[in-house]
C-alpha positions in Angstrom: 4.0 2.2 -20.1 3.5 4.6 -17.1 -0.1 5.3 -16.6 -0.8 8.0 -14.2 -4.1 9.1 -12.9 -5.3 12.1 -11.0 -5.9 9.5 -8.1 -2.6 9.9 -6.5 -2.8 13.5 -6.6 -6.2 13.6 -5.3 -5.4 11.3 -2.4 -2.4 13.5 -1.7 -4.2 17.0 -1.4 -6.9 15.1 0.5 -4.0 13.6 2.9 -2.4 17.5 3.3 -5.9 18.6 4.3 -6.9 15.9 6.9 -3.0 15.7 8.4 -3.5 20.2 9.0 -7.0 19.2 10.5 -5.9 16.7 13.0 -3.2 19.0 13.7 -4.8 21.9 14.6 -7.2 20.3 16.5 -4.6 18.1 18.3 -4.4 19.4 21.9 -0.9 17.3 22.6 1.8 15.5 20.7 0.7 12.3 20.7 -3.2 13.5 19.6 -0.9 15.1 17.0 0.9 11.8 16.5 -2.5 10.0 16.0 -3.9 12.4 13.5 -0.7 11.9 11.3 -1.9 8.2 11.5 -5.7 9.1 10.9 -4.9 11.4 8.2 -2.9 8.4 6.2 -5.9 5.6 7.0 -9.4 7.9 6.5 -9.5 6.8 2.7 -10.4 3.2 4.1 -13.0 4.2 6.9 -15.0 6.5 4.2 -15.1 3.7 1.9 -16.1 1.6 4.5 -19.2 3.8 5.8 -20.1 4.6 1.9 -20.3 0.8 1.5 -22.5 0.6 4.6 -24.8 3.6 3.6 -24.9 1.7 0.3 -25.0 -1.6 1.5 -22.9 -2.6 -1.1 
């Protein structure tokens, strides 16, 4: 049984908009290069400050 949420697709239109925002604000390749990297990680570091905020 293949169970498929909206979750995946979510994460990926949230990943396409981050990865054109750390693009167009990169001012070389490699800030380029480290957006691609922040754009696959910021899922973690927003949980991570909700958590905090909540002090969960």
């Amino acid at each position: 049984m293949n169970k498929n949420g909206i979750g995946g697709g979510v994460y990926g239109l949230a990943f396409i908009g981050a990865l054109i925002y750390y693009i167009q604000n990169a001012t070389s390749f490699l800030m380029g290069a480290i957006g691609f990297l922040k754009a696959l990680v910021w899922p973690a570091f927003l949980m991570h400050k909700l958590f905090d905020y909540f002090q969960l």
